[in-house]
TIKOLMI-841305 format. One record per residue (C-alpha): residue in one letter; x, y, z. Coordinates in nm, 4 decimals. Layout:
! residues N
   aa         c1         c2         c3
    A          X          Y          Z
...
END
This chain:
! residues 284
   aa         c1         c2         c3
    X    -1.5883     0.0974     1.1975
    X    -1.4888    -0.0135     1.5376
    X    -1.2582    -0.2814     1.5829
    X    -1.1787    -0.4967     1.8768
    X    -0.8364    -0.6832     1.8543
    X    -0.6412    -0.9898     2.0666
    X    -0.4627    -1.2944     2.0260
    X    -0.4510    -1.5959     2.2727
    X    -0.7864    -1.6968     2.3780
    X    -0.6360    -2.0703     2.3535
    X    -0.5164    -2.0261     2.7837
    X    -0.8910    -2.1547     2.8965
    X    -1.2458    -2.2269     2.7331
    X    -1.3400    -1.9051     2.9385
    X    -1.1465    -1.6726     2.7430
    X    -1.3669    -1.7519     2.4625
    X    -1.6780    -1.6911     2.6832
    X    -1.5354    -1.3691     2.8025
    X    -1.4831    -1.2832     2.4207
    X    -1.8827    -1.3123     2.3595
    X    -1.9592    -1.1337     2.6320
    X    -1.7282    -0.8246     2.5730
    X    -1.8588    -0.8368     2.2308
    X    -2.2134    -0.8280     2.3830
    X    -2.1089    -0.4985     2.5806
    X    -1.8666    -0.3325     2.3365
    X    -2.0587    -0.3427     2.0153
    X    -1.7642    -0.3564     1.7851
    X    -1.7875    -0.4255     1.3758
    X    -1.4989    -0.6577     1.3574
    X    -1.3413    -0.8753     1.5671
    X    -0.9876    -0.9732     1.5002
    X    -0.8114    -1.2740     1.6564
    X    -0.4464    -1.2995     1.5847
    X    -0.3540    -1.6851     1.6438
    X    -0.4204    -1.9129     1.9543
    X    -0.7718    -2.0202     1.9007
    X    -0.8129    -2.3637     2.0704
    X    -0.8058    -2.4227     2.4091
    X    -0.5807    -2.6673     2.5421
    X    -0.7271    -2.7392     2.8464
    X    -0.6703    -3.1073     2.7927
    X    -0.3349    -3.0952     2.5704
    X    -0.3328    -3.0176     2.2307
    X    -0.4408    -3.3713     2.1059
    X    -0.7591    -3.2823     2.2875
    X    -0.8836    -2.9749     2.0763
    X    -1.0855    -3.1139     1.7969
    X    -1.3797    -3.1481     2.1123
    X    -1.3197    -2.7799     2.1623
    X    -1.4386    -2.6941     1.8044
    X    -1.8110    -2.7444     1.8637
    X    -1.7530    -2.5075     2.1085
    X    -1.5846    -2.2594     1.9792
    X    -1.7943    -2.2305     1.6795
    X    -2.1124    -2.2180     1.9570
    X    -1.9172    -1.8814     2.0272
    X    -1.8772    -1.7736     1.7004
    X    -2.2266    -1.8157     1.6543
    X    -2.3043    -1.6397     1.9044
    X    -2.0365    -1.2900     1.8090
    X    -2.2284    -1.2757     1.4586
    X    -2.5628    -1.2687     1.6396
    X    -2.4018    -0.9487     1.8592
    X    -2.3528    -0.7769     1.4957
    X    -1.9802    -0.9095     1.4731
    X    -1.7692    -0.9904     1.1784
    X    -1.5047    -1.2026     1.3022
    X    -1.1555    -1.2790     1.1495
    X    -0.9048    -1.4900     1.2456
    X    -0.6120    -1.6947     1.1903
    X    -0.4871    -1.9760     1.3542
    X    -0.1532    -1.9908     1.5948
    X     0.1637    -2.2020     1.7131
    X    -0.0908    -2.4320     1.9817
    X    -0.3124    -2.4581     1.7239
    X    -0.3669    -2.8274     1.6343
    X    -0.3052    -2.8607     1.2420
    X    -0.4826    -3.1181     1.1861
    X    -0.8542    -2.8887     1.2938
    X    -0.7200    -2.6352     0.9783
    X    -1.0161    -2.8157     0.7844
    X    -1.2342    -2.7361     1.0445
    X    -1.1385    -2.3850     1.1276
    X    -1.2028    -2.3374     0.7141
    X    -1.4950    -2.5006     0.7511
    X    -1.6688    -2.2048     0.9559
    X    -1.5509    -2.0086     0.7135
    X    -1.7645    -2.1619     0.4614
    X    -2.0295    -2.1564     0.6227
    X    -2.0202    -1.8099     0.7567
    X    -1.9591    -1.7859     1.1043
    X    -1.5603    -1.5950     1.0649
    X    -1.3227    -1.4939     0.7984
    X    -1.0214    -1.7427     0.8076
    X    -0.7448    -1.5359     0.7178
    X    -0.4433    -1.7111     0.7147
    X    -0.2503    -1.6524     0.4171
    X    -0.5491    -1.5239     0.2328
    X    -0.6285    -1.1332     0.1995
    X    -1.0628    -1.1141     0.2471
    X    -1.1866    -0.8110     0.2309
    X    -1.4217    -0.7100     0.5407
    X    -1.6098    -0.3711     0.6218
    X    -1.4164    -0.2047     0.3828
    X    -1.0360    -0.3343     0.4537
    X    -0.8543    -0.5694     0.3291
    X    -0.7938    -0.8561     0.6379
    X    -0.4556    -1.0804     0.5619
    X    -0.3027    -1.3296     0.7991
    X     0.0049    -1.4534     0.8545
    X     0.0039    -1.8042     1.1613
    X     0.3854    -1.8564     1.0832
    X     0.6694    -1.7865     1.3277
    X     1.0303    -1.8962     1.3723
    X     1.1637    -2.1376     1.5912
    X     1.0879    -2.1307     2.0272
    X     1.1451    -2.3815     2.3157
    X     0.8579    -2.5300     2.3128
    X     0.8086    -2.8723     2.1395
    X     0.5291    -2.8681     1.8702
    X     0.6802    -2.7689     1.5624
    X     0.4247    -2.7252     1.2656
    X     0.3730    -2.3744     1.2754
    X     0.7418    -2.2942     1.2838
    X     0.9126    -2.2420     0.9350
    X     1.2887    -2.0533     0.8735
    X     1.2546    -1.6846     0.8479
    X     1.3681    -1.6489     0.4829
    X     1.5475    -1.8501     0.2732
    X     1.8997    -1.7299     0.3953
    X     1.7849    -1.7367     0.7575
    X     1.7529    -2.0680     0.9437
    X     1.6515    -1.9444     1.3556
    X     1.6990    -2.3001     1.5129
    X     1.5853    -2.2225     1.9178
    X     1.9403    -2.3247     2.1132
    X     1.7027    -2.3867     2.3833
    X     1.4604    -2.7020     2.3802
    X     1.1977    -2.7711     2.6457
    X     1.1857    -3.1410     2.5119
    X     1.1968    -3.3027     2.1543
    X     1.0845    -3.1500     1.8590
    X     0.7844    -3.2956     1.7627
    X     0.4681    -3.3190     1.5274
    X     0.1253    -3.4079     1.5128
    X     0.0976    -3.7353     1.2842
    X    -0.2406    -3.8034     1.0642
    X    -0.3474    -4.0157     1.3019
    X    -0.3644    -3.7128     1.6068
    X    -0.0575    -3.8963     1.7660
    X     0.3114    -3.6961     1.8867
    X     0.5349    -3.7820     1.6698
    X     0.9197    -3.6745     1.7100
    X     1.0739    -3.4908     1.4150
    X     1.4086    -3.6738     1.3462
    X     1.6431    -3.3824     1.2307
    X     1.4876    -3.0340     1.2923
    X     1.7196    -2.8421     1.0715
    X     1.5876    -3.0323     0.7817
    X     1.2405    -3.0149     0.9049
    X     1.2401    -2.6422     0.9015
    X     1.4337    -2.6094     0.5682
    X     1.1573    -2.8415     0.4181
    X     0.8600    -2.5527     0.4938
    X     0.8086    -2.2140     0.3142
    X     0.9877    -1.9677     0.4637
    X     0.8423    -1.7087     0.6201
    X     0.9355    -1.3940     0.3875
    X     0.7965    -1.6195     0.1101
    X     0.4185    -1.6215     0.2937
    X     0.4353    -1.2911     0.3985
    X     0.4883    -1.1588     0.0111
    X     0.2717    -1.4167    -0.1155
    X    -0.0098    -1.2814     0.0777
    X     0.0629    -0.9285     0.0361
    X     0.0592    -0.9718    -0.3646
    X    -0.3217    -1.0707    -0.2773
    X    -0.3532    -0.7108    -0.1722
    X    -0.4950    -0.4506    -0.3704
    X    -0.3635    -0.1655    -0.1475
    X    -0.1555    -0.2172     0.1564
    X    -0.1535     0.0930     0.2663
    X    -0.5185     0.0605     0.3904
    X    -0.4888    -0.3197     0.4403
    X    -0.4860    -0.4535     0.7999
    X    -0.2810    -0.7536     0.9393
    X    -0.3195    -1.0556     1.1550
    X     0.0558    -1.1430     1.1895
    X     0.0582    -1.4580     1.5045
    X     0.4593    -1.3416     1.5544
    X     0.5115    -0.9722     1.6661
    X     0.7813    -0.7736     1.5676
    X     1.1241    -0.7355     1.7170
    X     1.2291    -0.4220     1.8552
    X     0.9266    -0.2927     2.0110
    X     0.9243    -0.4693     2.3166
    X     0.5931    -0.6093     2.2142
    X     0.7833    -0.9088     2.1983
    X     0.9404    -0.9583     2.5766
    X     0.9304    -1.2613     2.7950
    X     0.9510    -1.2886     3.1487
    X     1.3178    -1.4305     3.1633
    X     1.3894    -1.0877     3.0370
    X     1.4333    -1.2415     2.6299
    X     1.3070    -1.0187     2.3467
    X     1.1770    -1.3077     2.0589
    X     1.0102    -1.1335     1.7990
    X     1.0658    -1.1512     1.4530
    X     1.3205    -0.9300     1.2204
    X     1.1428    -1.0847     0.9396
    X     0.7758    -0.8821     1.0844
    X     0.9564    -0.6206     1.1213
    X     1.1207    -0.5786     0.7896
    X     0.8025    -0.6487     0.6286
    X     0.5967    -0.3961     0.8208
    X     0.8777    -0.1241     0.7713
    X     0.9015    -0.2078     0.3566
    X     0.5378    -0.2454     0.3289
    X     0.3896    -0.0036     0.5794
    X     0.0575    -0.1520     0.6193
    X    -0.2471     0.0078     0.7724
    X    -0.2075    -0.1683     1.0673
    X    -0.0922    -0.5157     1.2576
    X    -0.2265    -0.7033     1.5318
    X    -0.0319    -0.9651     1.7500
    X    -0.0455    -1.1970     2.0177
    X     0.2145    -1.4841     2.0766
    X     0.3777    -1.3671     2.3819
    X     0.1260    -1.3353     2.6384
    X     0.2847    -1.2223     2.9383
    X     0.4588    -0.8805     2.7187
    X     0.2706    -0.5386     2.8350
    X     0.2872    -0.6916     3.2018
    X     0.7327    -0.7363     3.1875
    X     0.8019    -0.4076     2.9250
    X     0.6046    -0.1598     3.1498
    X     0.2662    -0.1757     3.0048
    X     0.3566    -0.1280     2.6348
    X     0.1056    -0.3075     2.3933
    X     0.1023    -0.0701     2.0882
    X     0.4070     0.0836     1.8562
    X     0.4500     0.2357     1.5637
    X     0.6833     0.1070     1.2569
    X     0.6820     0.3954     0.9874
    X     0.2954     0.4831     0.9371
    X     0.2030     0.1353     1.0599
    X     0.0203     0.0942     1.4064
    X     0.1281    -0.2390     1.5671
    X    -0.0633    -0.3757     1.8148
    X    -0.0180    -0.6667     2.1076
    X    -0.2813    -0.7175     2.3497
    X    -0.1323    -0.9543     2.5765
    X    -0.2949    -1.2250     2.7491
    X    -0.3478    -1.2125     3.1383
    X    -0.4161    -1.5651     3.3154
    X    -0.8262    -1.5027     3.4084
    X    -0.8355    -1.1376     3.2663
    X    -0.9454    -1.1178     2.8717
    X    -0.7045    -0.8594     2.7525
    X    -0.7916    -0.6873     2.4082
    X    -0.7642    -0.3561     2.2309
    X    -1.0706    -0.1440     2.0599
    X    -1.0497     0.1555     1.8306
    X    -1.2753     0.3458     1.5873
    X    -1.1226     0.3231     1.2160
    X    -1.2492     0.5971     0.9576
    X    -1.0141     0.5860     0.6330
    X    -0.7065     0.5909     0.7636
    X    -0.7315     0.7494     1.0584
    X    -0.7916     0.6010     1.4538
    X    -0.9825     0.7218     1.7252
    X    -1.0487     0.6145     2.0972
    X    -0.7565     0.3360     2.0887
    X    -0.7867     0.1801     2.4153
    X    -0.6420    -0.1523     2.5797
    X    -0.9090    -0.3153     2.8122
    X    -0.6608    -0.2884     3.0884
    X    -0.3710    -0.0796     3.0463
    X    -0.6058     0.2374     2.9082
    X    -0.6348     0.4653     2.6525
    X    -0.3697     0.6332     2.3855
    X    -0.4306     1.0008     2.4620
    X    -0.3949     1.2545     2.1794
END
């Protein structure tokens, strides 16, 4: 099975046009999209006239031959989950997010949640575990929330905000009891790992999760994919894969114009021909 795998294609309505096209050329099986699915050309509030589009795309992947599977990420607006499900239903992706689906042979599982970051909208954010409350000391404006009505709305206290939503351990686990055997099941995680530099920024901060990372390490999945920090193979030297254990961890990066993804050839448990579209090919 060949598999190609990014995360981000929210920077532009292009990236999702570069998407069909690489599909077009690469041939894969699967395509797997880890969070970041709506542009936001036009702000956030403005995605739900991006959907029509984006499913025009998806459309167009399954006629390449393409399963696709995705989850949804942090810029995603909340209120277009319905929507994102609904293309599920009727056929054009796999929505993964926390839901194990079994495609091509493997068992897909998502995970869109991450802990707290500068930026302002907050509804994908939730405490690491129960014990572990990451409030961001840095704020780029007010915490805020997308209403009912597809309006900003400022969260009052976002301590108590955060305490109020499942944390993220409890998703993680929840999912993975879905599974019927990790080992050979393959992640869509929005939040990558700490200490693997897949996670750098370019003021120099490392922000992935602990959390991730303790979960990959305990449950040594087949493999995770990752996106979230866009700008991380270009600051840490290059670096978009890692290993945690057995598992095979995998960031694609996003560059500004550039579609950046990764593709490999999957047999069992064993890859072949991993290679990022920019940054090259793992030798041996």
């Amino acid at each position: 099975m060949k598999v190609l795998a990014l995360a981000d294609l929210h920077q532009s309505a292009a990236k999702w046009l570069q998407l069909v096209e690489t599909v077009r050329a690469v041939k894969p099986d699967v395509v797997a999209v880890a969070g970041d699915l709506l542009p936001k050309e036009n702000g956030i509030l403005a995605q739900a006239g991006f959907v029509p589009y984006v499913r025009e795309c998806a459309e167009m992947i399954g006629d390449a031959g393409a399963e696709l599977v995705v989850i949804p990420g942090n810029d995603d607006n909340q209120l277009l989950v319905s929507e994102l499900e609904a293309l599920d239903t009727d056929g054009l992706w796999h929505y993964v997010a926390d839901r194990a689906v079994e495609v091509g042979g493997y068992e897909f599982c998502g995970c869109p949640w991450i802990r707290d970051f500068p930026f302002t909208y907050k509804y994908w954010v939730a405490p690491s575990s129960s014990k572990e409350l990451s409030v961001n000391p840095i704020q780029l404006g007010p915490p805020v929330i997308i209403n009912e009505h597809n309006e900003i709305e400022e969260i009052g206290n976002l301590e108590n905000y955060l305490n109020s939503k499942r944390p993220v351990t409890e998703s993680l686990q929840a999912t993975a009891d879905m599974v019927k055997d990790l080992c050979s099941s393959i992640w869509l995680i929005h939040e990558p790992p700490s200490q693997l530099s897949l996670d750098l920024c370019a003021t120099g901060e490392a922000v992935g999760s602990p959390v991730v990372y303790r979960f990959i390490e305990e449950k040594q999945p087949l493999l995770s994919i990752h996106g979230h920090i866009h700008e991380a193979p270009r600051y840490n030297g290059g670096r978009w894969h890692a290993v945690i254990g057995s598992t095979i961890c995998l960031q694609a990066g996003q560059l500004d114009d550039v579609l950046c993804y990764v593709t490999f050839d999957i047999r069992g448990r064993r890859f072949e021909n991993l290679t990022h579209s920019v940054y090259g090919r793992v030798e041996g």
